[in-house]
ZADO-1210 file (C-alpha; in nm, 4 decimals, padded with zeros to 6 digits):
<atoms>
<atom x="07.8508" y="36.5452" z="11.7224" code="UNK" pos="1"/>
<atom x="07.6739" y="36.8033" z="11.9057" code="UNK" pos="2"/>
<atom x="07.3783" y="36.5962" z="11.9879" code="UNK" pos="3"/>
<atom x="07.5662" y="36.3237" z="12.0441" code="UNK" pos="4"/>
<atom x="07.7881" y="36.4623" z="12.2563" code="UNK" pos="5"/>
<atom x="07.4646" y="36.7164" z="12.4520" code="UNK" pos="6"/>
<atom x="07.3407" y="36.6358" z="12.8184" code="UNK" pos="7"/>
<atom x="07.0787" y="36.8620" z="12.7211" code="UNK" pos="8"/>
<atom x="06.9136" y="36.6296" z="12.4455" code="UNK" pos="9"/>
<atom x="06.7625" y="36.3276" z="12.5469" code="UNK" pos="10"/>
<atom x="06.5561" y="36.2498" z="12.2522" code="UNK" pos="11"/>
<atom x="06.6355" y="36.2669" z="11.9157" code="UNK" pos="12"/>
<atom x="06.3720" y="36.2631" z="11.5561" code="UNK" pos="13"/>
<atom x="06.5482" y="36.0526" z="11.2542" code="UNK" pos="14"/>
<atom x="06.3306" y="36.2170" z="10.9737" code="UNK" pos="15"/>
<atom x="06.5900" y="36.1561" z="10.7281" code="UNK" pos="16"/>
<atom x="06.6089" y="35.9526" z="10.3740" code="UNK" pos="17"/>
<atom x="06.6137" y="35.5927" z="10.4511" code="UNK" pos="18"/>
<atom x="06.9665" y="35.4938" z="10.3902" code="UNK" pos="19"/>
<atom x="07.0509" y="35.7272" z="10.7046" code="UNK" pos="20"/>
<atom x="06.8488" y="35.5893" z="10.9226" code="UNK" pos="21"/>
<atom x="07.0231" y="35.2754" z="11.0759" code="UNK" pos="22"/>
<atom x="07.3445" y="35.4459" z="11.1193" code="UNK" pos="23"/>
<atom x="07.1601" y="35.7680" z="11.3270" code="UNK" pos="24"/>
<atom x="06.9859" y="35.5218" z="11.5292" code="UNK" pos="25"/>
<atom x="07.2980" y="35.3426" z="11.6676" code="UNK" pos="26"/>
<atom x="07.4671" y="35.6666" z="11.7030" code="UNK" pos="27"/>
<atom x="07.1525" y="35.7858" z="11.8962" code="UNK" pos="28"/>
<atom x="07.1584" y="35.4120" z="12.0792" code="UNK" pos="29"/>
<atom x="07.5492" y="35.4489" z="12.1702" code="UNK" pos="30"/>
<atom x="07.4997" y="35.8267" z="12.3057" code="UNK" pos="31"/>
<atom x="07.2128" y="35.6929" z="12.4703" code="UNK" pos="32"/>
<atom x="06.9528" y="35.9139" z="12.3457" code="UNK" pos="33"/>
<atom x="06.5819" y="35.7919" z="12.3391" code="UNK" pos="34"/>
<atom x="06.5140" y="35.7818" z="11.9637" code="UNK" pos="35"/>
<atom x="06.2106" y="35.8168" z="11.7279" code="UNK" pos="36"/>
<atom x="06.3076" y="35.6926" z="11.3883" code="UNK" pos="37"/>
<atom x="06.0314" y="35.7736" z="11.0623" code="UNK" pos="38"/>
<atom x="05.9895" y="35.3775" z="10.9193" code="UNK" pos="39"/>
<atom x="06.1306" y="35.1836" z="10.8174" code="UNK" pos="40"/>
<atom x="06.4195" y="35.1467" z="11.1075" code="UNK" pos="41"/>
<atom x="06.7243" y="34.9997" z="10.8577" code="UNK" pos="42"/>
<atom x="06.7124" y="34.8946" z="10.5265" code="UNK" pos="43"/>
<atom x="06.9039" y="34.5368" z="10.5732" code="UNK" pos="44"/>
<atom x="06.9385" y="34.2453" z="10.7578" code="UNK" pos="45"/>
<atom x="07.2870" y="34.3446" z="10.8592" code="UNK" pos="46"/>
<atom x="07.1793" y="34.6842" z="10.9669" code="UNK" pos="47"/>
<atom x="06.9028" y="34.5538" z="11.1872" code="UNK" pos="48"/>
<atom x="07.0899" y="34.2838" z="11.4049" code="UNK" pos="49"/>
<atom x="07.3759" y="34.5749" z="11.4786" code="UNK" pos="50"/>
<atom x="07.0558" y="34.7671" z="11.5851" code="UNK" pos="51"/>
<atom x="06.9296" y="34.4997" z="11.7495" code="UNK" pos="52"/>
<atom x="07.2480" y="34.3678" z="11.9211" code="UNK" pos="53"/>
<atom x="07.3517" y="34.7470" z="12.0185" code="UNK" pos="54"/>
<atom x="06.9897" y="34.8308" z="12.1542" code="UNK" pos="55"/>
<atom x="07.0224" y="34.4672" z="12.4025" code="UNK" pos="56"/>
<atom x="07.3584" y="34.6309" z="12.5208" code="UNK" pos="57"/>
<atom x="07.2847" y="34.9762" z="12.5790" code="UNK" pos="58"/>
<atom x="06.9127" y="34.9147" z="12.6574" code="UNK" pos="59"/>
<atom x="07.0017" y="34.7405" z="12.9865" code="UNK" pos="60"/>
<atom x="07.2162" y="35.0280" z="13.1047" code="UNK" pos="61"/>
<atom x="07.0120" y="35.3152" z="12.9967" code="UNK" pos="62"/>
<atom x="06.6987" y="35.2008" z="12.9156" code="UNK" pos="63"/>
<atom x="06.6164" y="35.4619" z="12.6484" code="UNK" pos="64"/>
<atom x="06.3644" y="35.4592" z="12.3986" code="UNK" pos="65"/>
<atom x="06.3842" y="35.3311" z="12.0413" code="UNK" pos="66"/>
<atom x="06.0056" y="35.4386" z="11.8386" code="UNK" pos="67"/>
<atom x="05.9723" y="35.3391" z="11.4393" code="UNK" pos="68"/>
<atom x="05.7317" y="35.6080" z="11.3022" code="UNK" pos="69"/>
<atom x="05.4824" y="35.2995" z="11.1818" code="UNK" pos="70"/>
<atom x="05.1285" y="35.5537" z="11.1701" code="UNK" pos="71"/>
<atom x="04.8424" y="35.3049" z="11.0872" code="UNK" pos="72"/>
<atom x="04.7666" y="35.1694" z="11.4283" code="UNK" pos="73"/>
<atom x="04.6959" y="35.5051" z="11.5689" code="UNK" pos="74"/>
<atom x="04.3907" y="35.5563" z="11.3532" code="UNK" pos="75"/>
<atom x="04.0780" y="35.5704" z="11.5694" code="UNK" pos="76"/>
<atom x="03.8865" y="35.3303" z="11.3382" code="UNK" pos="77"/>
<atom x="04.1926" y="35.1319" z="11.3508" code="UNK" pos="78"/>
<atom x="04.1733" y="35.1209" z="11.7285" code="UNK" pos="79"/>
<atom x="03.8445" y="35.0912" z="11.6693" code="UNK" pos="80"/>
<atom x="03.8685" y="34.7452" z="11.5491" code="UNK" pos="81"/>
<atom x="04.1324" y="34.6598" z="11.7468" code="UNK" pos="82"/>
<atom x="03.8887" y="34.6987" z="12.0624" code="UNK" pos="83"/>
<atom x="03.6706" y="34.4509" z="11.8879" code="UNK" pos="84"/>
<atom x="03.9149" y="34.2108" z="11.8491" code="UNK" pos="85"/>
<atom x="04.0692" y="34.1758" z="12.1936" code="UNK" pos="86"/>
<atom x="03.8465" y="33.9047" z="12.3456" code="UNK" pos="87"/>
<atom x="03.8473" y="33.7055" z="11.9984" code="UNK" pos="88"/>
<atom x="03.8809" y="33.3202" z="12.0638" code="UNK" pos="89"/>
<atom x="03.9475" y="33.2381" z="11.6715" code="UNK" pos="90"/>
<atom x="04.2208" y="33.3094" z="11.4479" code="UNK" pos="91"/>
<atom x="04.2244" y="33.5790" z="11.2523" code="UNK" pos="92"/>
<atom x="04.2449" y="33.6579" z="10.8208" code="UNK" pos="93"/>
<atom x="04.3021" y="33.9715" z="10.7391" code="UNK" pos="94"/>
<atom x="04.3893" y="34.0904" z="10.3510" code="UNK" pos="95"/>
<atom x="04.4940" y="34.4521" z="10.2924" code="UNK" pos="96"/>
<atom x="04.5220" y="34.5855" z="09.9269" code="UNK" pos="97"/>
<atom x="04.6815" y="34.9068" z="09.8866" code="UNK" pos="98"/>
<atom x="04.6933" y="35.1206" z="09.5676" code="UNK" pos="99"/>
<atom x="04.9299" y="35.3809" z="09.6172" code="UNK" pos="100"/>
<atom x="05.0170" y="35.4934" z="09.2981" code="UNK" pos="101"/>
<atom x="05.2888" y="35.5344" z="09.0413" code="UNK" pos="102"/>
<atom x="05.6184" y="35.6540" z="09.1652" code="UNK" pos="103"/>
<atom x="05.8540" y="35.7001" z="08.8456" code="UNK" pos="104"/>
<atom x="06.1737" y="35.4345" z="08.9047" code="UNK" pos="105"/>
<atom x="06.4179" y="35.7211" z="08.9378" code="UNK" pos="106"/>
<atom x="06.2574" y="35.8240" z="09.2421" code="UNK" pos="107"/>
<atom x="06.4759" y="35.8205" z="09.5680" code="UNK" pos="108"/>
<atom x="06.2220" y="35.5893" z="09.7033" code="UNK" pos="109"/>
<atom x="06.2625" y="35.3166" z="09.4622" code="UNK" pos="110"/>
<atom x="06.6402" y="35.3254" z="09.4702" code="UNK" pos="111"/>
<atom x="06.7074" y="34.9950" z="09.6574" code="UNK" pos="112"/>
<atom x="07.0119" y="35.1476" z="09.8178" code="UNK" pos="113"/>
<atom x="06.8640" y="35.4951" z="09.9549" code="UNK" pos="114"/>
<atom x="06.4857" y="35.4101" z="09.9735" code="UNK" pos="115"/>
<atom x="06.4907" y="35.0431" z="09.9975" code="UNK" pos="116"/>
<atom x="06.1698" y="35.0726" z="09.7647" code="UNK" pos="117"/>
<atom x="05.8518" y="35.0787" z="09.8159" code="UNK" pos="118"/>
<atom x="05.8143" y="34.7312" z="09.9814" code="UNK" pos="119"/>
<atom x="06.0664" y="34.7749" z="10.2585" code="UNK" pos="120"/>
<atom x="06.0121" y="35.2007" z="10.2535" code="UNK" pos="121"/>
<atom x="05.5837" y="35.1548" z="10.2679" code="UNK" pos="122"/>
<atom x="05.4953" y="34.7955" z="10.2774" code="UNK" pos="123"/>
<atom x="05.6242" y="34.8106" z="10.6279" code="UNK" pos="124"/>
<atom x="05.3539" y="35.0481" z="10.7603" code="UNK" pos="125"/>
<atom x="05.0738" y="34.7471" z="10.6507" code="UNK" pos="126"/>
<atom x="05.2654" y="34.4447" z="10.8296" code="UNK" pos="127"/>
<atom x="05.3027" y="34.6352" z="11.1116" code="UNK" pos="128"/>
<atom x="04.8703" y="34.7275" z="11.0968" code="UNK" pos="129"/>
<atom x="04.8310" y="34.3606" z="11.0676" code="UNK" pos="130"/>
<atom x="05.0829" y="34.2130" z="11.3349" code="UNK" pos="131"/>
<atom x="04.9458" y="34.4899" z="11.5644" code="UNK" pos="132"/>
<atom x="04.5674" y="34.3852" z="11.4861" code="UNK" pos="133"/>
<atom x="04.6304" y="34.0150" z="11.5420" code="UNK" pos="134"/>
<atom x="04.8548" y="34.1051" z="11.8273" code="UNK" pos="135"/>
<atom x="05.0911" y="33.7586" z="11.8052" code="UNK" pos="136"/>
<atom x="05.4436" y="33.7189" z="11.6648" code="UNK" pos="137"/>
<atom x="05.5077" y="33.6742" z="11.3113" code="UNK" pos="138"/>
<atom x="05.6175" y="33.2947" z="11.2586" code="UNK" pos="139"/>
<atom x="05.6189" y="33.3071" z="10.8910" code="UNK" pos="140"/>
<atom x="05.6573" y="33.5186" z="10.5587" code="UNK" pos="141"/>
<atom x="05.6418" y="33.4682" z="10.2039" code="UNK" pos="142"/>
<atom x="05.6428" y="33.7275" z="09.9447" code="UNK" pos="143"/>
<atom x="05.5958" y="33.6870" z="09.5425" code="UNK" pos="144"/>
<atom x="05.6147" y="33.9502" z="09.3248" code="UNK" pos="145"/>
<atom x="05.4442" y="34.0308" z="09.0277" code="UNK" pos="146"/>
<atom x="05.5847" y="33.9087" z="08.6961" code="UNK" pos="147"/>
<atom x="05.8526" y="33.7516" z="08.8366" code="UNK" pos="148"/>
<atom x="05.8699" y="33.4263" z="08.5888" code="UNK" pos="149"/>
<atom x="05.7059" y="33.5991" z="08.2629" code="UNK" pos="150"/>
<atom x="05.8271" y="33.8893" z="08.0436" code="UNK" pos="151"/>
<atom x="05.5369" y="34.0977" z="08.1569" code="UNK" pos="152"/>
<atom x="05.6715" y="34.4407" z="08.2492" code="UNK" pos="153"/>
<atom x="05.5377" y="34.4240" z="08.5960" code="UNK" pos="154"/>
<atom x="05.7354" y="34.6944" z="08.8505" code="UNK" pos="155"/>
<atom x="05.8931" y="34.5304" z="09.1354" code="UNK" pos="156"/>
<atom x="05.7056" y="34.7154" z="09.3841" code="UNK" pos="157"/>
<atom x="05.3833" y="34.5087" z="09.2968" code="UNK" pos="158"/>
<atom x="05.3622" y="34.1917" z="09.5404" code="UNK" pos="159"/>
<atom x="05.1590" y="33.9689" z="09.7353" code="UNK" pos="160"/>
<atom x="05.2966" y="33.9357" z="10.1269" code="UNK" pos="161"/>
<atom x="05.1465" y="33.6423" z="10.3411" code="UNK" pos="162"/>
<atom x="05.1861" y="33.6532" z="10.6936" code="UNK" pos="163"/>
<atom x="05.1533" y="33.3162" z="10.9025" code="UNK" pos="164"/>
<atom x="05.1274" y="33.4396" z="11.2957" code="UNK" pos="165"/>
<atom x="05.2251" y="33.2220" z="11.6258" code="UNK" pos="166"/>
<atom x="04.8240" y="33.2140" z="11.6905" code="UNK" pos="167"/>
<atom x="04.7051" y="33.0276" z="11.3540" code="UNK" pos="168"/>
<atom x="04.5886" y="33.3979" z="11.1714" code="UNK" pos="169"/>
<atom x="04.6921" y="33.5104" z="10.8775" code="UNK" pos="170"/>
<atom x="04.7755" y="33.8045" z="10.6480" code="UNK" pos="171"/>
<atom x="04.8099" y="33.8682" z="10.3287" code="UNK" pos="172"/>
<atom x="04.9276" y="34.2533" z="10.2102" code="UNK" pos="173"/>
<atom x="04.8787" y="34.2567" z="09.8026" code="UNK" pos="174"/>
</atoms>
């Protein structure tokens, strides 16, 4: 309550596990703090329209800050690319493959309810790289996981993720 609550802090860091984050962003939102949030920003639906409804309200009066920690875009060959692309007069396709490596299921991470695994606690970082590269809304997603009809033991964090954007492009994160 003491940040809350401070005229001397203006900005606050959410570093915390991901299950925090959506209810120390609206606090930060209501107190009217500028905030920078590590991704990803909530980990539900529900969560994100309260963010989204209380950030329209308060944003209008205050007109602080809200940042999600998403890292890719700021690489320089990332901008790099990104300069190349600005006068493009075609759509774009763009397929990202990541390998990140095991993480054991009892993880924090993978635990739907504090880590909103690895799709909604990583995956996000890629989407954003690929919305920011093609630089048009996101009209479209469809996601299929991995051994989701046969009795393979596939882990859940193993997807495809196609992106359809407002431009014609399209994405695919696998």
């Amino acid at each position: 309550n003491a940040i809350w609550d401070s005229d001397q802090i203006d900005t606050v860091f959410v570093t915390t596990r991901h299950d925090a984050h959506a209810k120390l962003v609206s606090e930060c939102l209501r107190s009217n703090k500028n905030v920078f949030v590590e991704k990803p920003l909530c980990l539900t639906k529900s969560e994100l329209r309260d963010i989204r409804d209380l950030y329209n309200e308060k944003n209008g009066v205050s007109g602080n800050r809200l940042m999600v920690g998403f890292n890719r875009r700021f690489a320089p060959f990332v901008k790099k690319m990104k300069s190349r692309l600005e006068n493009r007069a075609q759509p774009l396709s763009i397929i990202y493959t990541i390998n990140a490596g095991h993480i054991p299921a009892g993880h924090w991470t993978q635990d739907i309810d504090v880590g909103g695994g690895r799709i909604i606690g990583e995956a996000c970082h890629f989407i954003d790289l690929i919305r920011y590269l093609v630089g048009r809304p996101i009209v479209s997603v469809f996601a299929l996981a991995m051994g989701g009809a046969s009795e393979a033991k596939a882990s859940s964090d193993t997807m495809t993720i196609n992106l359809e954007f407002e431009d014609g492009s399209h994405g695919a994160v696998h």
